[in-house]
N, C-alpha and C positions, 0 to 999 in steps of 0.2 A: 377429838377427831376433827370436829369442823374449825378449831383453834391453827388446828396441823395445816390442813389443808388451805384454808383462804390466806393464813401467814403466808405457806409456801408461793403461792398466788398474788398476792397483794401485797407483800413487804420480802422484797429481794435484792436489798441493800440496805445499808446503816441509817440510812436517814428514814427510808419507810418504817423499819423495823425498832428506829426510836420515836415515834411519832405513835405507833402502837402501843408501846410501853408507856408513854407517857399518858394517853388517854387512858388506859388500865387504872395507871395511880393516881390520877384524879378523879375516878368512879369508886375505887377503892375508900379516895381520903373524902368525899363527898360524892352517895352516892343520888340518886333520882333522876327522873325523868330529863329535867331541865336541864340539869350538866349534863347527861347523852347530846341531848340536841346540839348544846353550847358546844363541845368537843367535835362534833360533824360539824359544826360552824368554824371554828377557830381552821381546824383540819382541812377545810378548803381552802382556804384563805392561804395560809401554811403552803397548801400543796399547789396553789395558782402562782405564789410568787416563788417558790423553789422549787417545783417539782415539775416544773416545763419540758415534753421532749424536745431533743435536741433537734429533730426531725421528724414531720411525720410521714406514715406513708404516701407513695405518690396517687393511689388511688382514694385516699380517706375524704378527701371531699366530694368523692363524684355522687354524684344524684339529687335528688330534693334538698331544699333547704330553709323549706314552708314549712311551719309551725300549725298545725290545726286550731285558730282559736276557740272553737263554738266547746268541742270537749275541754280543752286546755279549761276556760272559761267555766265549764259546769264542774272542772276536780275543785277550780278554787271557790265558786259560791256554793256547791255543796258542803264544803268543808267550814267556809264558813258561817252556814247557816245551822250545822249542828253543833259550834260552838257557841252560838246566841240560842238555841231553843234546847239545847240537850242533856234538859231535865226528863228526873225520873229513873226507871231502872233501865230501861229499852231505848230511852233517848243517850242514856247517859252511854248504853252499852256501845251504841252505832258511833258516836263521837270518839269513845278514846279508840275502837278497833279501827275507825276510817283513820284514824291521825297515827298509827300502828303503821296501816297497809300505806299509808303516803309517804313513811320517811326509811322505810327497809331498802337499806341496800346493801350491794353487794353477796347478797345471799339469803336462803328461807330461813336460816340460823339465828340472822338477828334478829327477830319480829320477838326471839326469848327476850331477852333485855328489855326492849321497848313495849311488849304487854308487862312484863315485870315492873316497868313501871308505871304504867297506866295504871293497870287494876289488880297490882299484887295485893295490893293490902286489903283489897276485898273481900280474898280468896285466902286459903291455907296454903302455905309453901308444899306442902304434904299434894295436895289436889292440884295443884300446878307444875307439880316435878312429873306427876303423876301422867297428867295430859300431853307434856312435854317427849317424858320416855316413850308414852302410848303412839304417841304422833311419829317419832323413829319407824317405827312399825309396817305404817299405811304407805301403800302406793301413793305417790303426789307430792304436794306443795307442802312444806311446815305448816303455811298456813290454814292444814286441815285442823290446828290443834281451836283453833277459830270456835269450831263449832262446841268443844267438848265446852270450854271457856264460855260460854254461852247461855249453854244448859245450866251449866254450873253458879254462875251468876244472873239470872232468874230463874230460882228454883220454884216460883208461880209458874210459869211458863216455860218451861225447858225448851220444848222444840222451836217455838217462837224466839224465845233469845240466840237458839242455838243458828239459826235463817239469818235473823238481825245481824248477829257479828262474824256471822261465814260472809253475807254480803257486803256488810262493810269491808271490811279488810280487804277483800279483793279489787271493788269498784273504783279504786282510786288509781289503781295498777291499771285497771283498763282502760282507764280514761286517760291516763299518761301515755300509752301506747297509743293508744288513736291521737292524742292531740301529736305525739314528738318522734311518730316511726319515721317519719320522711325526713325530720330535720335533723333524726340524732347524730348521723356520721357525719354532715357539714360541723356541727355543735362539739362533735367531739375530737374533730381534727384541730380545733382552734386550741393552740396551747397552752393558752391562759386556762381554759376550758376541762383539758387533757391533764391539764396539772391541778386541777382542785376537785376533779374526781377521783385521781389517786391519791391526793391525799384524805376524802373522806374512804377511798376505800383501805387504805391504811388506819383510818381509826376504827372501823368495823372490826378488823382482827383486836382491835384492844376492846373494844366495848365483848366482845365473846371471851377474853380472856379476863375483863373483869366479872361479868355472867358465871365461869366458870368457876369461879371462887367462891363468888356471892348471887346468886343464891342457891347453884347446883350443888358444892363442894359442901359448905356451910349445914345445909338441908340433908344431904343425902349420907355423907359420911360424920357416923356417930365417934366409929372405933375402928382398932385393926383388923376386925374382920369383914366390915364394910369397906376398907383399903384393900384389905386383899381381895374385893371381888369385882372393884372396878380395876382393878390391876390385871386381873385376868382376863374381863370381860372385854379390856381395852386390846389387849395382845388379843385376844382372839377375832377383834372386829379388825387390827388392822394388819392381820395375817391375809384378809380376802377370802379366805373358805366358811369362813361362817355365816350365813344370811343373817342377815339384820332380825327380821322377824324369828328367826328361832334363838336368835340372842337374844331379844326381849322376854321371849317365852320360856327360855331356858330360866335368867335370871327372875323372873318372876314366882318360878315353881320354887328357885331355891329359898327366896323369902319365904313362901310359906311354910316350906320345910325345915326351916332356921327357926324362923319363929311361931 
């Protein structure tokens, strides 16, 4: 569903729409953290030199165009001061969720991928499909799945890990917002600018469509009876009459009742 929807959104012509595809099959043929990043890298680049509007509105640059340094400046020496100190289980948890909540875009969907790579291998694919389907659920941001992730990885301290990497993940969104509210519509009317955000937000839809294979598809479906229930589960979520939360809740009863 969220493959559907940000596609539909973010690649609505041949070039976006292979530009997604192609970061898919290079997460596919090589997956980790580091080629996510590399593919939102190359993808900008990609969509600065070809993905230019032709025009942009005539109102897109009006207003500020002051960049806040003092926040700007505390997302980037925070960031990098938990990559020089962020040892341990609590240090280590605050480091990869900040570098998580720094590099999501285009929607709460992707934060799956990019904690998938962070700290999958910490965790059970079982307990992170787990927090992932639970977090569909909850009122809010994906990034409530933060906190489950948290507990889960300092099971010394649950609630404490579960605080550490709710607040990471978020603090770096707010700090972006305060350093770049003012400047972002000058920032984002510049072409060069306008064109290497659509082209990372075209590789978002491939990073969720390689997600969707590995390691939701891969994890969740065993057999045909696992196919036929996100077959159905799928038709009925994007029918619109089914609330999210009683599709979770529905599909949860029937595992237990399956098995």
């Amino acid at each position: 569903d969220a493959v559907l929807n940000l596609g539909g959104k973010f690649c609505r012509d041949r070039f976006t729409r292979g530009v997604a595809l192609a970061t898919a099959v290079a997460l596919w043929l090589f997956p980790g953290v580091g080629v996510q990043l590399l593919a939102l890298l190359v993808a900008a680049l990609i969509g600065r030199l070809w993905l230019k509007p032709s025009a942009a509105p005539e109102d897109a640059g009006a207003g500020e165009s002051r960049v806040a340094w003092l926040p700007f400046g505390l997302f980037a020496a925070v960031w990098l001061l938990l990559w020089l100190i962020g040892g341990g289980t609590l240090g280590g948890l605050a480091r990869d969720f900040y570098s998580a909540g720094a590099l999501v875009f285009g929607g709460g969907h992707v934060v799956l991928p990019l904690l998938e790579g962070f700290v999958g291998g910490a965790i059970s694919q079982d307990q992170f499909l787990t927090g992932y389907a639970t977090a569909q659920a909850v009122p809010g941001p994906m990034f409530s799945l933060a906190a489950y992730l948290g507990a889960q990885l300092a099971p010394a301290a649950p609630w404490l890990g579960a605080g550490v990497a709710t607040l990471a993940i978020f603090l770096p969104g707010f700090l972006l917002v305060l350093a770049l509210s003012d400047a972002w519509r000058a920032l984002a009317a510049r072409p060069a600018m306008a064109g290497a955000v659509a082209g990372i937000n075209a590789a978002v839809v491939g990073l969720l469509l390689a997600a969707l294979y590995q390691p939701v598809f891969l994890s969740a479906v065993a057999g045909p009876r696992d196919l036929a229930l996100v077959v159905l589960g799928f038709l009925a979520l994007r029918s619109g009459r089914v609330p999210l939360l009683a599709l979770v809740v529905a599909m949860a009863a029937l595992g237990l009742v399956i098995d």
